[in-house]
N, C-alpha and C positions, 0 to 999 in steps of 0.2 A: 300087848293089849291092842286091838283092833277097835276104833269110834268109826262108826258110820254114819253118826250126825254132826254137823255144828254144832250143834247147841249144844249136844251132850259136850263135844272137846272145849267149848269157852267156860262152862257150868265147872268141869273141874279142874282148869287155871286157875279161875277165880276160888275154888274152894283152896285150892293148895298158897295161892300167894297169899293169901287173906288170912293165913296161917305162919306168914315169916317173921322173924324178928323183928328189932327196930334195925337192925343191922344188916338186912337185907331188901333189895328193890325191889320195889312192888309196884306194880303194871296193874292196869285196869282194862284191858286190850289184849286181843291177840295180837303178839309183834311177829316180825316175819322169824325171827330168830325160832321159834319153835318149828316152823315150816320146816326147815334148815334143819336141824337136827331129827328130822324124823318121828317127829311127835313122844318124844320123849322127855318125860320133864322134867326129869333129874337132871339131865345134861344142859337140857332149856336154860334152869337155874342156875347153873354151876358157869353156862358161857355168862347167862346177863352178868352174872357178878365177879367173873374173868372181865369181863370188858369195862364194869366201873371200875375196878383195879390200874388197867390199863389205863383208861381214861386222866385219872389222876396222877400218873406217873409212876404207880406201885408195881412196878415190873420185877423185884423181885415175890414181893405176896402173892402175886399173879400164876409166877412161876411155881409156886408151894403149892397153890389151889389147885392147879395143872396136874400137878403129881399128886394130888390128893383125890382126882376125879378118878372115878370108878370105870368110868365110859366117856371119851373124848372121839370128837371127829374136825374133820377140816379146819369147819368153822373156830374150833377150841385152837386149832393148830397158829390158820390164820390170825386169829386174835394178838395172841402171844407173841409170834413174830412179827407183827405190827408194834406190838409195845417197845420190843429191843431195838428196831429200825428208830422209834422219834427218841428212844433213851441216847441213842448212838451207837450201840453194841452192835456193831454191824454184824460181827464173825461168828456172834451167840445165835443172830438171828439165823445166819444162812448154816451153822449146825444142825440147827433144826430143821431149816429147810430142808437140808441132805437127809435129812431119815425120815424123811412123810414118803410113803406107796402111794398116795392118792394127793395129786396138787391140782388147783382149777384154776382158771383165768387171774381168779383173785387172788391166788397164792404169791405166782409167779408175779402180776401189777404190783404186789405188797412190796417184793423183794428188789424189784426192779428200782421202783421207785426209792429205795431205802441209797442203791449206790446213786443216783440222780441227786439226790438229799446232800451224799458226801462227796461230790463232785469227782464220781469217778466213772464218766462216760465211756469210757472203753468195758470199764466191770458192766455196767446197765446193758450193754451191747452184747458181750458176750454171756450174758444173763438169757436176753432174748436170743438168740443164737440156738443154744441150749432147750430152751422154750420150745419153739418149731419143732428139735428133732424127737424130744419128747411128747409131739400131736396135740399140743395142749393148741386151740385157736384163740389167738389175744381178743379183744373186744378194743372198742373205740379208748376207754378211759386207759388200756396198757400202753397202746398208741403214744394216745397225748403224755405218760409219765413218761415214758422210753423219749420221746422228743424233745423233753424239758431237759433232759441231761445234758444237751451237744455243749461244745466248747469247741473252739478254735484247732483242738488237739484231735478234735475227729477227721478222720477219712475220708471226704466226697463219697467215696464206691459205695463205702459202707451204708452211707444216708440213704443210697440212692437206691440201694437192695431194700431197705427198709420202705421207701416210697413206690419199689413195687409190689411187696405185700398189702401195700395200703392197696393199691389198685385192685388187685387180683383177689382182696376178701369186702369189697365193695364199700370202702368207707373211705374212700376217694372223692365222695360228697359230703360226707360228712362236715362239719364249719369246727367244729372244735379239731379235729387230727389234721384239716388243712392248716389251719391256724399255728397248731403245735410244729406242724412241717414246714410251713413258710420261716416262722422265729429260727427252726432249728438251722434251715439255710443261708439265713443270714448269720448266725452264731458262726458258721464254719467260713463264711468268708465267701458262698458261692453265691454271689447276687445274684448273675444271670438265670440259676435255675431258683430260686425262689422268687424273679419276675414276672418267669416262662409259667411257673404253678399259680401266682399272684393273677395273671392274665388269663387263667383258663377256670378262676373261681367262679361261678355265677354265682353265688352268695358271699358277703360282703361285709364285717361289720367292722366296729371300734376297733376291735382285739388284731383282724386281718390288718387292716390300717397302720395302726401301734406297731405293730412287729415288723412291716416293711420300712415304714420312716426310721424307726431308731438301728433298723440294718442299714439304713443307706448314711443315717449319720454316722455310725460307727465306723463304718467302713471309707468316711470322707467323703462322702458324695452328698453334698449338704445342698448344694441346691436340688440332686434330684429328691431330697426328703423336704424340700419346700413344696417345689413340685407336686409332691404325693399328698401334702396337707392340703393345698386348693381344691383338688381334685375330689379327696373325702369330702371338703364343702359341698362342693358341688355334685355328690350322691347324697347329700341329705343327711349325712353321719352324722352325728354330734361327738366331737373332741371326748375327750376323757384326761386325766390331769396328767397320766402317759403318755400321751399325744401331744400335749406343751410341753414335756417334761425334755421329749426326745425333738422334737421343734427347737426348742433355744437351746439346746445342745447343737442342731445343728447348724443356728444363726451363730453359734461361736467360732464353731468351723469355718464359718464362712466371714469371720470378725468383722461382721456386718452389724455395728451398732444402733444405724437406728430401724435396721429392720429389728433387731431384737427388741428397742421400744416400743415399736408398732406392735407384736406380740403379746406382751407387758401389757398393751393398753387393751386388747383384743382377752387377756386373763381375765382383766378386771371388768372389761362389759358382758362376759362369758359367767360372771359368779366366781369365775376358780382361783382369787387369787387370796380365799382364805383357806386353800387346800396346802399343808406346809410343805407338800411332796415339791407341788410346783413353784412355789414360794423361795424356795431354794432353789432350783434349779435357774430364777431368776436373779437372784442373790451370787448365785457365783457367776453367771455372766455379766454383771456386773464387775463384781471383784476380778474377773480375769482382763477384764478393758478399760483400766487407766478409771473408772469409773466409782471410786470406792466410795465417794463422797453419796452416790446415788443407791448405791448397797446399804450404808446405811440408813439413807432416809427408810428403804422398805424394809430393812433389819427392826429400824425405830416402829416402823406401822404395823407390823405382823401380828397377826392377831396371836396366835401359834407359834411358840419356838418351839425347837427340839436342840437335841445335841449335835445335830450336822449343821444347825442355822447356826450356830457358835462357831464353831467347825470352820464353816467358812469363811464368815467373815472375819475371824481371827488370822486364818491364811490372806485372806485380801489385803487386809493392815498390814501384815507382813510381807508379801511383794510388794506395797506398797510405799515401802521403810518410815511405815509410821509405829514405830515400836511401841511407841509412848499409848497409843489407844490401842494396840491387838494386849499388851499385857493388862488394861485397864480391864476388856474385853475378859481378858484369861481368868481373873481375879473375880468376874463378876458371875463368871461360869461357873465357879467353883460355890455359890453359895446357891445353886442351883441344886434338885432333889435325880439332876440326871447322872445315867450311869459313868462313874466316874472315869471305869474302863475305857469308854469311848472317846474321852476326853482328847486335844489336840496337841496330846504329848510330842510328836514327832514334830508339827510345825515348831512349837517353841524351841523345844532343843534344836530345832535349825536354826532360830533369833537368836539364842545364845551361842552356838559356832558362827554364825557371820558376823556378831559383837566382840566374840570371844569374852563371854561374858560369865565366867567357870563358876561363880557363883552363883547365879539364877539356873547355868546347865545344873549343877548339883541340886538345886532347890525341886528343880522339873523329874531329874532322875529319881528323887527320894519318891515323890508322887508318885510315879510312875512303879515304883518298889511297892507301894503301899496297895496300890488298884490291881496291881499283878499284871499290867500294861507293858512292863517290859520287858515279858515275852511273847509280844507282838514283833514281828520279823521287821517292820517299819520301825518302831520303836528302838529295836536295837539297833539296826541300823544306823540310824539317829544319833544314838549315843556314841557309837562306835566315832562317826564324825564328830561330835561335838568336842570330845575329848582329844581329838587328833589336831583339830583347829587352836584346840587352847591348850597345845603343848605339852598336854597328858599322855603321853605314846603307852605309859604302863599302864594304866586307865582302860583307854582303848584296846590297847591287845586281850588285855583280861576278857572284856566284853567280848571282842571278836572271836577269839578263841571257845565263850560260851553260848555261841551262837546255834543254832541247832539246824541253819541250813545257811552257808554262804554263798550268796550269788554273787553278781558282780559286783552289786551295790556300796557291802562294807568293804568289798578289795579293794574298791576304786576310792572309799572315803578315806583310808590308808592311804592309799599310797597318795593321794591329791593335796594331803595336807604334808606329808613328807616332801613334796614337791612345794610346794610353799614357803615350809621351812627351810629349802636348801640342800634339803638332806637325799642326794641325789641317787648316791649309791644305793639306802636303804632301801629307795622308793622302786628301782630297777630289781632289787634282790626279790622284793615282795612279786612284783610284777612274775619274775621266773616262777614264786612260789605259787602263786594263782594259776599258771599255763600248767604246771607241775599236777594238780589239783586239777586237773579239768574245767577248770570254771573258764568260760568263754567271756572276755570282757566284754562292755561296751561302748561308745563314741565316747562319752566320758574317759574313759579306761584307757583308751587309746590317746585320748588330746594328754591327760597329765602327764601317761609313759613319754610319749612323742617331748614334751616338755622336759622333761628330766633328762631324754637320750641329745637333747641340743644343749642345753648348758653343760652337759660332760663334753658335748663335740663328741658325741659315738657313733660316728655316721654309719657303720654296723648295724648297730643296732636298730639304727633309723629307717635303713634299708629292710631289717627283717619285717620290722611293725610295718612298714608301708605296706610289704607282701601277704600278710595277714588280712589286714586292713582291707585291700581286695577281694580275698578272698572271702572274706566275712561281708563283702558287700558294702562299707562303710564310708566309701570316698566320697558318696553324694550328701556324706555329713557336711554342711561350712564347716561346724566348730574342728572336726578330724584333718578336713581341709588345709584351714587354715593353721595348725598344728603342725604339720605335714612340714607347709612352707616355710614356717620357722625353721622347723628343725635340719632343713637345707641350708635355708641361710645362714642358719647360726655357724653351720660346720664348712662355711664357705664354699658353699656349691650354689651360686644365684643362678646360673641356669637353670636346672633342676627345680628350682624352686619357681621360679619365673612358670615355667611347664607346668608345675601343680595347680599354680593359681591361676593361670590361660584355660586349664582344665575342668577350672570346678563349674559346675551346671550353676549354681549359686553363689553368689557374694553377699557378704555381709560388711558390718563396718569393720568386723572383728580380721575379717579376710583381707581388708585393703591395707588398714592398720598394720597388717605382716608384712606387705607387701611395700608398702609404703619405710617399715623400720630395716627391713631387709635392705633396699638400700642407702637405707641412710646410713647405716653400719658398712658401707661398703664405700662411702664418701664420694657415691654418684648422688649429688648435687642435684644436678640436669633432671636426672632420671628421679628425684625423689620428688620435683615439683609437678613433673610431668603425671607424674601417676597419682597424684594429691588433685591435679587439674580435670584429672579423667573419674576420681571421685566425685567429685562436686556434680560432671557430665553429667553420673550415672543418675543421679538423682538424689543419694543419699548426701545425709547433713552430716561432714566431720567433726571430729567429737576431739577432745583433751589430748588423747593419744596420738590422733592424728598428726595434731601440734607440735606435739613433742616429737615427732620422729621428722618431721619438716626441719623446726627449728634446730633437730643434733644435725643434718643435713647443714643448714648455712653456717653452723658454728666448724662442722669440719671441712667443710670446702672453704669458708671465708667469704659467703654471702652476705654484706651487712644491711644494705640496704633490700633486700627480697624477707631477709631476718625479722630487721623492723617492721617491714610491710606486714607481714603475715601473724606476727606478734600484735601488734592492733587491731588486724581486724578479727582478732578471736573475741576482744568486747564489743568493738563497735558492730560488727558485723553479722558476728554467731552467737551472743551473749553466752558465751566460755569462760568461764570464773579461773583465771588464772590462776595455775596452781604453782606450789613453791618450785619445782622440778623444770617448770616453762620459765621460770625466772633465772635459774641455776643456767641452762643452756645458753639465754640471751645475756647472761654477765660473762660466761666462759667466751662467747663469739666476738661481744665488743675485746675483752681483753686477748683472745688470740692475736686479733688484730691492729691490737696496741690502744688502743680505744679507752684508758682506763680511767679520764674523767668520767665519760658516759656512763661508764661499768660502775661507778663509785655512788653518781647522780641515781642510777636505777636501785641501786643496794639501796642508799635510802629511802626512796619513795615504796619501796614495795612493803606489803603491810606486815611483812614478819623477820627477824634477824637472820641474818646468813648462819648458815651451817657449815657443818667440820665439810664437806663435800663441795660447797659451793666454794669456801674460802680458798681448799686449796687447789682447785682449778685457777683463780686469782693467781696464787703465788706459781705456778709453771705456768703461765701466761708473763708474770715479772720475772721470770729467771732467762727467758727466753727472751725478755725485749731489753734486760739487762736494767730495769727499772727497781732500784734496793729499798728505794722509800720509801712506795707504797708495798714494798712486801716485809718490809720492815715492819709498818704498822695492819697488816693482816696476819704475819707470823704473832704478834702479840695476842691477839683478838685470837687466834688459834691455842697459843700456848697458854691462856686463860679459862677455854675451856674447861670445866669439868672431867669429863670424859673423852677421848681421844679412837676415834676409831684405829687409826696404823698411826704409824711414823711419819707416813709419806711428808707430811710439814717440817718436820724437824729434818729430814732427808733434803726436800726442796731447797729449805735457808744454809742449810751446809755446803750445799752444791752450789750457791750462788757465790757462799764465803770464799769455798774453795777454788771456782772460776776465776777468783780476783785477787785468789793469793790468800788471803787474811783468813793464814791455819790459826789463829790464834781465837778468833769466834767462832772457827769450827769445831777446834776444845773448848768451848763456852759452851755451844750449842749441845753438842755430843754429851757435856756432863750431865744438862738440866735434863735429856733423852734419859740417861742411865738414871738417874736422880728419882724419877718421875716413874721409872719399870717401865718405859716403852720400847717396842725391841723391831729392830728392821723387818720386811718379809724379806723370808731369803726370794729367791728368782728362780722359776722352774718353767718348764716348758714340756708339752708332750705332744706324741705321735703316734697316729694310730693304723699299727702295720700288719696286715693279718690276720685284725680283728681283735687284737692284743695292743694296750697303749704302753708304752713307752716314756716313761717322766725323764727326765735332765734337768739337773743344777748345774749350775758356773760350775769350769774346771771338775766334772764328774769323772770319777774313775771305777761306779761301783757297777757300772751296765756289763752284762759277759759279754760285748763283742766291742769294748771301750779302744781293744787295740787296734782293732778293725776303723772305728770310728775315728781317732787319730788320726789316725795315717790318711786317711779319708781328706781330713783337715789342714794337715799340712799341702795335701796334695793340690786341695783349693785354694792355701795362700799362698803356691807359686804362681800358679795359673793367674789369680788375681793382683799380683807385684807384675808379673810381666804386661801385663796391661795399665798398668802405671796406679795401680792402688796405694793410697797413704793413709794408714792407721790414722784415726783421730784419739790418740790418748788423751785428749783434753775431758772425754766421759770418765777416764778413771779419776775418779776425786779422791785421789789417798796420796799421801806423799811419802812414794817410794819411785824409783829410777826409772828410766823411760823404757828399757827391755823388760821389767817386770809388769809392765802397763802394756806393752806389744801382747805378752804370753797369757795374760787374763783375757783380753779385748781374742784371743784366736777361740776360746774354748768359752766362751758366753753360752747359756743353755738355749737358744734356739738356733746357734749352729751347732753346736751335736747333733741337736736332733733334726734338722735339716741333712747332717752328714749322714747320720745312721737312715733317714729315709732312702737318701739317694742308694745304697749300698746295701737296701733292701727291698727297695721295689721296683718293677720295672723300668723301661726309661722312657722316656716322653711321657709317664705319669705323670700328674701332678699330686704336689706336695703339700700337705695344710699341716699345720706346726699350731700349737696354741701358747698363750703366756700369760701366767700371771698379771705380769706387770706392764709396763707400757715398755717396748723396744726402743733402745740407744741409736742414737743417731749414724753410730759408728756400722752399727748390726744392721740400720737400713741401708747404707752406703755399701755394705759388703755386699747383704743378700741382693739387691739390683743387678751387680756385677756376675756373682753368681749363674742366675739368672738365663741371663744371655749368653751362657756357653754352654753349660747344660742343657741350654734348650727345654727349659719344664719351665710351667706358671706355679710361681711358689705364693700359696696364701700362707700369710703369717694372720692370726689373730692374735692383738696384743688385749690389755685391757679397756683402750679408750675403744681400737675400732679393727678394721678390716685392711691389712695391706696387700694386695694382690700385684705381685712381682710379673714380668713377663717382657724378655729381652732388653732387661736393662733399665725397665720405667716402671714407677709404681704408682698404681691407681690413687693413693693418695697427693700424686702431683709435689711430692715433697713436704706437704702442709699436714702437719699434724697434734 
């Protein structure tokens, strides 16, 4: 049918609509939709009422109408695929897409925009790609969708092909597809070219503005995004709540607090500070700056909450370990009508692992079951740690194991808390099974492994992660840093470690602290005040730790007075709350030194009872100064305890019995031991040769190369007789004959394994040995002698500290 008037074409719409059911739209207008289809009005109706289908989310009904139309064209096509792209059906839509002969601008804008939607910019890209070779010409509005898709994962080249299509089909003027092009260049990370396009707009507005400041914030460049905010004043702009939003984001960058009040106060003479977008953006600048108390006054005045103003200020309270008000906070959120999904599952299950609080984690975890929240990747995450923290490893794995994508995140919550608990091997196994797995850790990942491979002393291993470490780019972390340097020192390598920390671009207190405990564990005194002295230089304030690795410092070198000094002025000076641990050290240092009124006056005055750890540094401090009667009355105060970590006490008072003869309280002693199920550690020692460690017990004969080792051993206690060596069997506290006291004191477990080093690795290497236990007097005396004919620096680590052997002298100066 051919109309050659208006009027006759609108006379019969309106006779045909005016004729639908209650169930069909009815229009009093020509809309453009019948243009569109060619003046036919079956199809007219059948799209309007495709598109209220769609409209309302009825994309399957949609779909049935579709297949029920008689005559479909574009517009029928586009519809439909518009409806599957906002349902989410991406794969249904671009089906369809695949079998249309005739697509327009708006087909291809539909589909484009649908992977933009699902954040997958590379799909939107080669979408458009596609586009071109089949001659379709985009319009401005394909532009701007294609440009909202970028991410960080896009290409420079690729943007830049794109920005010269923009050129070359003239909408290079355009203010919406510059705008969309400036955002996208900051999304990828290329400031310079979306400055160089920024400088060459002669039009201008909010939106241009908006998307250069929150590219320069994101990107760290937070004064040039101040910068760009004056500047917008000063053409005449007027802010948008975007434009504060990405502002005090980047006064946080720039942890400029009271420019971020001046901001604050500039919201509120602005009108915008009942906008809850930027209400919050001012609310976690607050919460992230020591400031929580001022978060919530504006928490308190908001005219508007939502579920991120909860959100954060709930996080605030908790960095700011006010627990008692973020779960008051949590409780009060919950009788709110918001979506519970969004709720701050993930922060709280972090208050419950840093509590270890297994029963509010389970309380948080059921919520989280019940909103379907914890299949949020965060979420489990979360959980994954909180159950690792509170000793639930079966817990935890379940969850991890049901995780549906593991990053670094849960690998490092594993193994971090394994690392915690001690449990060092487990934490390195995980470690292999993550590199196993592909998953690339991060500076976290690295500081807990690095942690785990120093208390094993696996300087192997230590070595490999460093190399990683570089190559991953990581060493400009402090925290990897400082990790690093431990794990050098730990394994008695203080040069190396000295090197890492000369190295890092950055220090923290956490870096000095290493620096600082490194050698105090090496019982350079000198050097531990020294570099405590050069902290204070740097500018930073020392902290508790700091303390403590000072004070093990004069307690192993026998500084009393430098002890005392530094000890005082942790109150009077730095208001340092004395903790039990800085008391432990300063009773260990008087009583090394015989001091044990002093030691006895501070045990009382300090405001909590001595512990299994403190007391028996006391009593080998008395066995040493040969003092029975104050370790008489500590051994009781010991043997009273409850709970008993080791023997070491009941060991101590036997070795004093048995120094002075009197076997008869050492079968006293010995029965109330057995009496009680307390059972000695045996004494072990290792070596790490080849990348392979090496254990030794006293008198071991289960090593395959035991006979080699022997003979090893004999061959050093010539060498060391002809230089006029005398056994001290006064360490063997057993009563049996003096040649059976020679033949145990030859084969102690850290000369084995000092034997078996020498006889396995080169020579003028040096040798690090580890020990359980603290080394005999006898074993220091030998390995000194050792030492200086071999010609190697033998570190022993025992358990109090660091002996570094080398021609005959050891860095502990005999004091230990």
């Amino acid at each position: 049918m051919r109309l050659r008037k208006s009027c006759k074409i609108t006379t019969y719409i309106k006779s045909r609509c005016l004729h639908f059911s209650h169930n069909t739209i009815v229009t009093q207008s020509v809309d453009a939709t019948v243009v569109k289809t060619g003046f036919n009005p079956n199809t007219s109706r059948s799209n309007f009422q495709l598109n209220h289908l769609v409209a309302n989310g009825q994309v399957t009904q949609a779909h049935q109408l579709f297949d029920q139309m008689p005559h479909t064209n574009t517009y029928s096509l586009n519809t439909l695929i518009s409806g599957y792209v906002k349902s989410g059906n991406l794969d249904r839509a671009r089906d369809l897409f695949d079998g249309m002969s005739v697509r327009t601008a708006v087909t291809w804008t539909i589909l484009i925009g649908g992977y933009s939607q699902h954040n997958q910019p590379m799909g939107a890209f080669k979408l458009y790609a596609e586009m071109c070779r089949w001659g379709t010409l985009p319009d401005y509005v394909t532009f701007a969708t294609l440009l909202s898709s970028c991410d960080e994962t896009l290409v420079t080249k690729t943007l830049t092909q794109v920005h010269s299509h923009i050129i070359k089909l003239g909408f290079n003027l355009t203010l919406m597809v510059c705008n969309s092009l400036a955002n996208a260049y900051c999304k990828t990370g290329t400031l310079y070219l979306a400055n160089q396009l920024f400088m060459e707009m002669t039009i201008r507005d909010s939106v241009t503005f908006n998307a250069m400041i929150t590219g320069y914030s994101n990107n760290g460049l937070n004064s040039n995004a101040i910068d760009l905010f004056i500047e917008m004043q000063n053409w005449g702009i007027k802010p948008s709540e975007f434009t504060f939003a990405a502002v005090v984001c980047a006064c946080m960058g720039l942890n400029d607090v009271v420019l971020g009040q001046q901001f604050h106060s500039l919201v509120i003479k602005t009108n915008f500070v009942w906008n809850v977008f930027v209400s919050n953006a001012i609310l976690d600048f607050y919460s992230k700056h020591d400031s929580i108390d001022d978060a919530k006054r504006l928490f308190d005045e908001m005219m508007l909450l939502d579920c991120v103003s909860y959100n954060v200020i709930i996080a605030g309270f908790v960095w700011a370990g006010r627990l008692k008000e973020s779960l008051n906070l949590f409780h009060e959120l919950q009788l709110t009508n918001f979506n519970r999904k969004q709720f701050p599952f993930s922060t709280m299950l972090s208050l419950a692992a840093s509590e270890t609080n297994l029963k509010l984690g389970k309380q948080i975890h059921a919520q989280a079951l019940v909103t379907q929240a914890s299949l949020d990747i965060l979420v489990g995450n979360a959980l994954v740690d909180m159950y690792a923290k509170c000793d639930r490893f079966e817990e935890a794995n379940l969850i991890f194991a049901s995780l549906p994508h593991r990053c670094a995140v849960p690998w490092t919550a594993i193994i971090s808390a394994y690392v915690q608990k001690g449990v060092y091997d487990e934490a390195l196994q995980l470690f292999k099974q993550m590199r196993e797995a592909y998953v690339f850790g991060d500076q976290a990942t690295f500081a807990s492994t690095l942690r785990a491979s120093a208390n094993l002393t696996s300087l192997s291993l230590g070595k490999q992660l460093h190399s990683v470490m570089i190559t991953l780019g990581c060493m400009s972390n402090v925290f990897c840093g400082s990790s690093l340097l431990d794990m050098y020192a730990k394994c008695g390598y203080i040069k190396e470690a000295i090197q890492v920390f000369e190295e890092m671009p950055s220090k923290n207190i956490v870096s000095w602290n290493a620096m600082i405990s490194a050698y105090a564990q090496k019982g350079d005194g000198e050097a531990t005040l020294r570099i405590f002295e050069e902290l204070i230089e740097s500018g930073l304030k020392p902290d508790s730790v700091s303390f403590l690795g000072v004070l093990t410092a004069c307690s192993h070198c026998g500084l009393v007075a430098e002890g005392c000094a530094h000890f005082k002025s942790m109150v009077q000076t730095y208001r340092i709350d004395i903790k039990r641990e800085h008391y432990a050290s300063m009773i260990d240092l008087l009583c090394r030194c015989g001091q044990f009124g002093e030691a006895e006056r501070l045990m009382y005055e300090m405001p909590f009872e001595p512990d299994e750890i403190m007391l028996s540094s006391v009593l080998r401090s008395c066995r040493v100064h040969k003092n029975q009667d104050f370790a008489k009355r500590v051994a009781d105060a010991l043997f009273n305890m409850e709970v008993l970590r080791d023997a070491a006490p009941y060991i101590n008072i036997c070795n004093m019995y048995a120094e002075a003869g009197q076997w008869e309280d050492v079968s006293k002693v010995k029965k109330e031991m057995k009496d009680r199920g307390v059972r000695k550690l045996t004494a072990y020692s290792w070596v790490e040769v080849n990348h392979n460690v090496h254990v030794f017990t006293a008198n071991d004969k289960t090593h395959p190369q035991i006979n080699d080792i022997w003979k090893k051993i004999d061959a050093l206690w010539r060498k060391m007789e002809e230089v006029g060596y005398k056994p001290d069997t006064s360490v063997i506290l057993q009563n049996v004959n003096e040649e059976v006291k020679v033949e145990s004191l030859k084969h102690h477990s850290e000369r084995l394994a000092i034997a078996f080093a020498l006889i396995s690795t080169p020579e003028e290497s040096p040798i690090v040995v580890m020990k359980n236990l603290r080394t005999c007097v006898d074993c220091h005396a030998a390995i000194k002698i050792i030492s200086k004919f071999v010609r190697r620096d033998i570190i022993v680590r025992d358990a109090s500290r660091f002996h570094h052997f080398n021609d005959g002298c050891c860095s502990c100066g005999d004091y230990w």
